[in-house]
Each structure stands twice: as C-alpha cells, then as structure tokens.
Short mmCIF file of the C-alpha atoms (twelve columns), coordinates in Angstrom:
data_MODEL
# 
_entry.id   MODEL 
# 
loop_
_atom_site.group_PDB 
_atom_site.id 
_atom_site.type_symbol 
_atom_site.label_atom_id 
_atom_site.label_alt_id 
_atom_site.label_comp_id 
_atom_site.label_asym_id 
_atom_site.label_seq_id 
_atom_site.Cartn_x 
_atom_site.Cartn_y 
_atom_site.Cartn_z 
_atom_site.pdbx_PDB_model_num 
ATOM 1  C CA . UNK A 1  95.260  94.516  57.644  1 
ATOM 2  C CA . UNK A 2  96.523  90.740  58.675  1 
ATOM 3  C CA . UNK A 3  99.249  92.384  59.904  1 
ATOM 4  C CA . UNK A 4  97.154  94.446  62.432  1 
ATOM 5  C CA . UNK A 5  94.426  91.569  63.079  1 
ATOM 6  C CA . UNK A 6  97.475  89.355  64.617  1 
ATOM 7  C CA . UNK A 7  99.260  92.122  66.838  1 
ATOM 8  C CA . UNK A 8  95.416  93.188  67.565  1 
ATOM 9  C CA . UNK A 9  95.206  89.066  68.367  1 
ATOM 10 C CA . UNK A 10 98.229  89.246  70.278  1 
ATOM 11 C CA . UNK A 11 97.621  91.224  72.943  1 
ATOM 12 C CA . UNK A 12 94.406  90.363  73.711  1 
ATOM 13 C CA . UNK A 13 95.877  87.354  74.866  1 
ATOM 14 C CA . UNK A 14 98.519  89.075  76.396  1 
ATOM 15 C CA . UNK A 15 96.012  90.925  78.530  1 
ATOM 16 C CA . UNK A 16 93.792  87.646  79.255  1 
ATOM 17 C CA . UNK A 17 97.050  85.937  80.137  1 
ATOM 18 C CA . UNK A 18 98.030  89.143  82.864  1 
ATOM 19 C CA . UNK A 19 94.129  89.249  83.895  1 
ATOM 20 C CA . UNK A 20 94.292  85.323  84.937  1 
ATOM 21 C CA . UNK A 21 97.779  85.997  86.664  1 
ATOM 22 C CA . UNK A 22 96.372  88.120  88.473  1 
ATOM 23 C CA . UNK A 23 92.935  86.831  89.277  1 
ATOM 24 C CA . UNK A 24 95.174  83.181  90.575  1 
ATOM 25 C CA . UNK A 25 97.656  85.663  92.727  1 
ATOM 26 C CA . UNK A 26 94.860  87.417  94.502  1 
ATOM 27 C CA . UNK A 27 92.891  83.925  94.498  1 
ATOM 28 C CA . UNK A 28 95.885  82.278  95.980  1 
ATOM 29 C CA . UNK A 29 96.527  84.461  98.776  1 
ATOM 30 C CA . UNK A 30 92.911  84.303  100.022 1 
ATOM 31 C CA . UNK A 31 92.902  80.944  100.112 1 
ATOM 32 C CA . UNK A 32 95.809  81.002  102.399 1 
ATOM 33 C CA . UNK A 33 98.327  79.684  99.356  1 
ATOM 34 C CA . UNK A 34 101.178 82.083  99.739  1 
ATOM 35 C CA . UNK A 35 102.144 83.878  103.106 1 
ATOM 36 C CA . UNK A 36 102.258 87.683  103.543 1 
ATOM 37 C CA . UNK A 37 105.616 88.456  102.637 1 
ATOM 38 C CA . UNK A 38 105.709 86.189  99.754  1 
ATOM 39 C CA . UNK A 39 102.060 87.504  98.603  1 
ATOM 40 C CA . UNK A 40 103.755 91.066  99.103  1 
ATOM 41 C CA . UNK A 41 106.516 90.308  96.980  1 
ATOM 42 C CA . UNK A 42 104.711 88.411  94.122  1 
ATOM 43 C CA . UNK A 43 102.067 91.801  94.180  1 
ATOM 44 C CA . UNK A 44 104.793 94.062  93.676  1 
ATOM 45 C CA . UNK A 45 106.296 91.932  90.851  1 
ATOM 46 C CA . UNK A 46 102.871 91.439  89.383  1 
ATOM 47 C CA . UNK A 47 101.767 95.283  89.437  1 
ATOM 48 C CA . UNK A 48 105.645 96.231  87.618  1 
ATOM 49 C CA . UNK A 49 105.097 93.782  85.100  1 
ATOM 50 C CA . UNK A 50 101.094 93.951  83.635  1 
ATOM 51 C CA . UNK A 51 101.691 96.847  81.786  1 
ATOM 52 C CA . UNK A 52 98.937  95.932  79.656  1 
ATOM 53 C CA . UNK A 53 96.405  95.866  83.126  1 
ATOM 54 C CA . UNK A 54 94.788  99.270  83.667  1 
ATOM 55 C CA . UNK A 55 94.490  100.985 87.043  1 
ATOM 56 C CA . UNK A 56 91.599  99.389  87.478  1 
ATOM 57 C CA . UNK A 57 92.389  95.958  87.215  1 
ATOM 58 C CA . UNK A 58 95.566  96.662  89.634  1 
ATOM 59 C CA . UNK A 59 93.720  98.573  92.307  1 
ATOM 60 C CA . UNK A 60 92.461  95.485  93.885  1 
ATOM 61 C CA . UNK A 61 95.714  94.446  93.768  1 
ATOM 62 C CA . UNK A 62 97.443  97.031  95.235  1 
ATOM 63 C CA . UNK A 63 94.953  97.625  98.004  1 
ATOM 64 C CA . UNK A 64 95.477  93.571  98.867  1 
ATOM 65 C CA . UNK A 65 99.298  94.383  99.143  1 
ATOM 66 C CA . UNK A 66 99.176  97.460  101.124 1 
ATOM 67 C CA . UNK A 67 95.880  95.401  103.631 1 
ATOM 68 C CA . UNK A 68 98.770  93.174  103.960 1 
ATOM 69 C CA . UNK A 69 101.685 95.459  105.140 1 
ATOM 70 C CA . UNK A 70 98.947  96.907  107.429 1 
ATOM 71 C CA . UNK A 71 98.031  93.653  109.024 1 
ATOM 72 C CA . UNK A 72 101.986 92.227  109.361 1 
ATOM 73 C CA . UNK A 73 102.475 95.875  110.814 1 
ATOM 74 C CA . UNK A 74 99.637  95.423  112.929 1 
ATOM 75 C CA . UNK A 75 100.894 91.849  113.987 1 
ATOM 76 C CA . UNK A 76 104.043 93.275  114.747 1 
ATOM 77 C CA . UNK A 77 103.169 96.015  116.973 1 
ATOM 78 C CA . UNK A 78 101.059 93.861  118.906 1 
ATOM 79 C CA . UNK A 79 103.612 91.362  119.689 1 
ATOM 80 C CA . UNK A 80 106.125 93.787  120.920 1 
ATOM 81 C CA . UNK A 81 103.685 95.074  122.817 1 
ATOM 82 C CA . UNK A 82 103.098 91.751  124.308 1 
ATOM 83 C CA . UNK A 83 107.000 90.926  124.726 1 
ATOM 84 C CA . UNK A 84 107.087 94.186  126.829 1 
ATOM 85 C CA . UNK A 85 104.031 93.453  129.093 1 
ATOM 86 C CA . UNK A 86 105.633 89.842  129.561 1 
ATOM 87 C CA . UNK A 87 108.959 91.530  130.197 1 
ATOM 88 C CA . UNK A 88 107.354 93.863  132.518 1 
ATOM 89 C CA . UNK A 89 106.051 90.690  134.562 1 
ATOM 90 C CA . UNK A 90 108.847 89.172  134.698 1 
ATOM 91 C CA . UNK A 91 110.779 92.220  136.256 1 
ATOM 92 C CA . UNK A 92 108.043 93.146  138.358 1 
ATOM 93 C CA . UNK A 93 107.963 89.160  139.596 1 
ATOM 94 C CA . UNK A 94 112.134 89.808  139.908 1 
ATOM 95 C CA . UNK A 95 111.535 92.430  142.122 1 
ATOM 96 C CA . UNK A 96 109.221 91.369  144.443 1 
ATOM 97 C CA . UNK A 97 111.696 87.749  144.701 1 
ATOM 98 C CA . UNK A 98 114.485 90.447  145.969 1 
# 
C-alpha cells in the first residue's frame, strides 16, 4: 500500500510538473518570449513528450502551434505577394524608361 501511495505520489507530480511546462510555454509565447518557429518547435517537443497530459490539456496547445503555422504562412504569402507587386513596378517603371 506504501508502495502504491509513492508511485500514486509520483506522478502527480509528474503531471503538475508537465501542466506548468506547459502553462510557461504557452505563457511564454504570448508574451512575445520565443519566436514562431522556435514556439513551433518547443510545441511539438512538448505535445511528444507529456504523455501524462490528456487531450485536453494539449488541445490548447496544439491549436497555438497550428494558429502559428497559419499566421507565418499567412506572413509569407503576403510578402511574396508584395515582392511581386514591387517587382511588377519596377518592370513596368523599366519599360516606360525604354
């Protein structure tokens, strides 16, 4: 029965110790501590390795990581868009020079 209290002990505070992980990841990022990629990165590491987190606990984390990949994909499609209005510009400037 001691036996069982202390594993029963144990990963309680395993869990508390993945729950605060997580809680200081997701806190982190919002307050502009970690940058997309790296938040991206530490989210996927996070979400393989709190086994002990149910689905849950991980969904906010998991929709933070994929509202991230949407934004940088966002970012990125707006700034090649921009790079081919500028380039546009410029040819259209080139053309009326010739």
């Amino acid at each position: 029965m001691n036996e069982t209290a202390k594993n029963a002990a144990y990963i309680k505070s395993q869990y508390l110790e993945q729950k605060i992980a997580l809680e200081e990841l997701l806190e982190s990022y919002e307050l502009g501590g970690s940058t997309s990629r790296s938040f991206i990165r530490q989210g996927e590491r996070a979400a393989d390795s709190m086994n002990l987190l149910n689905n849950q606990d991980l969904d906010r984390l998991n929709n933070a990581v994929r509202s991230v990949e949407q934004n940088m994909a966002s970012l990125g499609d707006s700034s090649r868009n921009t790079l081919n209005s500028l380039q546009d510009e410029l040819d259209e400037q080139g053309r009326q020079s010739d």
